[in-house]
KEGU-255424 format. One record per residue (C-alpha): residue number from 1; z, y, x. Coordinates in Angstrom, 1 decimal. Layout:
- i_pz_py_px
- NUM_Z_Y_X
...
***
This chain:
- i_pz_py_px
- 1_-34.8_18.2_5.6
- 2_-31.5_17.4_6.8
- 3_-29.3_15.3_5.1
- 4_-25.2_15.3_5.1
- 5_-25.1_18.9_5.4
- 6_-22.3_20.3_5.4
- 7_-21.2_22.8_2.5
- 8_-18.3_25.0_2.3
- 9_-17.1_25.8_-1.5
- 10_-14.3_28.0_-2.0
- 11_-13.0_27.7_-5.1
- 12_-14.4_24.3_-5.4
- 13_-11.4_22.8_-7.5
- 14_-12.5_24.1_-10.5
- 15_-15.3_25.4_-13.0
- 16_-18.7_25.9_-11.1
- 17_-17.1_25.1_-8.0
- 18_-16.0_21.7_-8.9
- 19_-19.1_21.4_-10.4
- 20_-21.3_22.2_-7.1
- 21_-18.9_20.4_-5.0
- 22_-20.0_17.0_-7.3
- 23_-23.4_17.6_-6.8
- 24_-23.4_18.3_-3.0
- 25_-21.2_15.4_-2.4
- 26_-23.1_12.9_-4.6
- 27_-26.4_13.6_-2.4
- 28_-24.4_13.1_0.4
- 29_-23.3_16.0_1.8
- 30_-19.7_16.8_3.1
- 31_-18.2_19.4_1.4
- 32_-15.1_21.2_2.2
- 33_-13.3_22.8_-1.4
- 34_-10.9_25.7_-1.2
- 35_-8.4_26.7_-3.4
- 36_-4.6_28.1_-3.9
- 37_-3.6_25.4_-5.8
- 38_-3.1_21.9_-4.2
- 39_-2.8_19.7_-7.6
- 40_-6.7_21.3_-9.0
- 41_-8.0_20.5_-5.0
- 42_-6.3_16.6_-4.5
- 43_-7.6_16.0_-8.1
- 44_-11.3_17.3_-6.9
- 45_-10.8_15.0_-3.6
- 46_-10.1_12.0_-5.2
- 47_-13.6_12.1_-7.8
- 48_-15.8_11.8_-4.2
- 49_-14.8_10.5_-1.1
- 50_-16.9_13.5_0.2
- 51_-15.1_15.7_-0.6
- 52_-12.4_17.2_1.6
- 53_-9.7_20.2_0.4
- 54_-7.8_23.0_2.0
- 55_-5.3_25.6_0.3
- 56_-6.5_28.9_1.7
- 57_-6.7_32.4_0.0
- 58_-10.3_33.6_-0.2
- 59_-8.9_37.2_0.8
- 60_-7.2_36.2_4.0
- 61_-8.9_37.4_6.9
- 62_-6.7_33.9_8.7
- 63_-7.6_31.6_6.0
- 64_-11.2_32.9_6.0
- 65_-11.0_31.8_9.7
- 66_-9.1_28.7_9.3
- 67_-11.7_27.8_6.7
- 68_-14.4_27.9_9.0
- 69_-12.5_25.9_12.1
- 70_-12.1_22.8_9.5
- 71_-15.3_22.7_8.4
- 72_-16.9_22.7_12.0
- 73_-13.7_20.4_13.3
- 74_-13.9_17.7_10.8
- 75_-18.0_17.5_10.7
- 76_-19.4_19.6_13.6
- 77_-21.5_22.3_11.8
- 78_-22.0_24.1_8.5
- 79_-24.8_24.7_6.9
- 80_-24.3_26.0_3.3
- 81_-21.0_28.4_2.7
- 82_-20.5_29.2_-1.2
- 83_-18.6_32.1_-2.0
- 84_-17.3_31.5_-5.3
- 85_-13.9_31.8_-6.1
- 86_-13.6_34.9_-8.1
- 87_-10.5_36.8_-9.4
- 88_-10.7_38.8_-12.6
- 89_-9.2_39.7_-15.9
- 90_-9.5_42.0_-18.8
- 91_-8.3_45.5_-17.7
- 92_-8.6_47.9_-19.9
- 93_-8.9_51.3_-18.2
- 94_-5.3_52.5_-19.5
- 95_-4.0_49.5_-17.7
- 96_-5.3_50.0_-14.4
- 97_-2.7_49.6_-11.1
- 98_-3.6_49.8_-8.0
- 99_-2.5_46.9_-6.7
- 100_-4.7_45.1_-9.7
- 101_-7.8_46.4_-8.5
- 102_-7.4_45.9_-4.7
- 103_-6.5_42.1_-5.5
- 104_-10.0_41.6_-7.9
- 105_-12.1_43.5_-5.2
- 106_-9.9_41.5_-2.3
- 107_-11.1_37.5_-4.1
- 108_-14.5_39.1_-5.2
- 109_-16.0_41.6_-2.2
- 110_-13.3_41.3_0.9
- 111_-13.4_37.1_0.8
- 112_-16.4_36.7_0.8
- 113_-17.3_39.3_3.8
- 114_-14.6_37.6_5.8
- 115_-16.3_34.3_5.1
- 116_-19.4_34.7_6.0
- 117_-18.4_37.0_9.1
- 118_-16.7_33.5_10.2
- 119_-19.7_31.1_9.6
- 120_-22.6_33.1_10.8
- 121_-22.7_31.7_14.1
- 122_-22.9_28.5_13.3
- 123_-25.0_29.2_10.2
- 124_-27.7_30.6_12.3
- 125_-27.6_27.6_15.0
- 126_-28.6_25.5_11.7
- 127_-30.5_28.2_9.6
- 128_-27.8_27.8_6.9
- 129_-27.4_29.5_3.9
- 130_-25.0_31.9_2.4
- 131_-24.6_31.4_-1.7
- 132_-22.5_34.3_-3.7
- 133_-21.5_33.3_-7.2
- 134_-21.7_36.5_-9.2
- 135_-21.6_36.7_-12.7
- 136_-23.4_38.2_-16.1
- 137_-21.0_41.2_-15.6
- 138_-22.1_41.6_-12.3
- 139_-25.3_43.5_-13.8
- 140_-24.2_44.2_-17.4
- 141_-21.2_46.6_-18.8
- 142_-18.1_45.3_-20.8
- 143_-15.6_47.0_-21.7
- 144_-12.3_46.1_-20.8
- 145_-13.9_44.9_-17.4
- 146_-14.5_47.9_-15.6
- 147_-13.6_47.0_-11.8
- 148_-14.4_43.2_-12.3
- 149_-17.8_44.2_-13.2
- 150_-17.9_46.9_-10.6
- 151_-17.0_44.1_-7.8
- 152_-19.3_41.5_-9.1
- 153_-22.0_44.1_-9.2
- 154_-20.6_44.8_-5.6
- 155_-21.2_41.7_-4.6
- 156_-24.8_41.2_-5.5
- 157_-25.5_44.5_-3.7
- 158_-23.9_42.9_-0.5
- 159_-26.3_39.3_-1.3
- 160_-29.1_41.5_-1.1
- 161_-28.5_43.5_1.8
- 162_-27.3_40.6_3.7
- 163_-30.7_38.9_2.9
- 164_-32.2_41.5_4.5
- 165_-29.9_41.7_7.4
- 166_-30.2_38.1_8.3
- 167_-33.3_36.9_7.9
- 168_-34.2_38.1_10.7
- 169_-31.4_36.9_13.6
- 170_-31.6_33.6_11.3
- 171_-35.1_33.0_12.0
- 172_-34.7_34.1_15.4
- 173_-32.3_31.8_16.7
- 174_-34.1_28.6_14.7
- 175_-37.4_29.6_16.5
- 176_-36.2_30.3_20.0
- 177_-32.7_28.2_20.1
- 178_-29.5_29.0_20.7
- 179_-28.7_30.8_23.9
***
């Protein structure tokens, strides 16, 4: 097994992804946190020295990018990239805009696409992993979070189909090496 991986967490300042960012760090892994917010990511960063932070928007197709070139700039590789900053809120049906709806599928579907798009190389040269936080509404109905639920469920649909997409190329390039 190797140790000091290195983990991408976006949305790492807070919530789960503080929380996961604690744990990788304090079994000595290097973990780069995302966030929009520079105060919730500096706060995160001082609690482990493992810890490093970058403000980026999980919906950038740039930042998605620029995540990625830290990660393998600072430590080299990247083994573990957890999509889990999520955007959401109650939105009752008679509320709905446009605009609303393309920013929760933008944070929950688009981001982490983009992501993952951006690490696959070098996940496969290390037979990473890919992580999507979803969520209970993901797979169960509320009302009042219609398209929340409808990305979430969206982006379990994508986890699985990736898992089949990639277990073979990842497999692949750990059994015969990069070329």
């Amino acid at each position: 097994m190797q140790e000091n991986k290195v983990v991408i967490i976006t949305g790492g300042s807070s919530g789960i992804g503080r929380a996961a960012a604690l744990r990788f760090a304090n079994q000595g892994d290097k973990v780069l946190i995302t966030g929009r917010r520079a105060g919730p990511i500096e706060n995160t960063m001082a609690e482990h020295q493992n810890i490093a932070g970058l403000i980026a928007d999980t919906a950038s197709a740039e930042d998605a990018e620029r995540t990625i070139a830290e990660a393998i700039g600072r430590w080299g590789r990247l083994d573990t990239l957890v999509n889990n900053a999520g955007a959401g809120a109650i939105l009752p049906l008679s509320d709905v805009a446009a605009e609303r709806i393309a920013d929760i599928f933008s944070v929950n579907v688009v981001g982490p696409s983009l992501l993952a798009r951006a690490a696959l190389p070098h996940l496969q040269s290390t037979r990473g992993t890919i992580i999507n936080i979803s969520s209970t509404f993901g797979h169960r109905p509320a009302a009042g979070l219609s398209h929340y639920a409808a990305s979430k469920a969206a982006l379990e649909h994508l986890t699985r189909c990736w898992a089949l997409e990639l277990a073979r190329p990842i497999r692949e390039s750990a059994a015969f090496g990069p070329d």
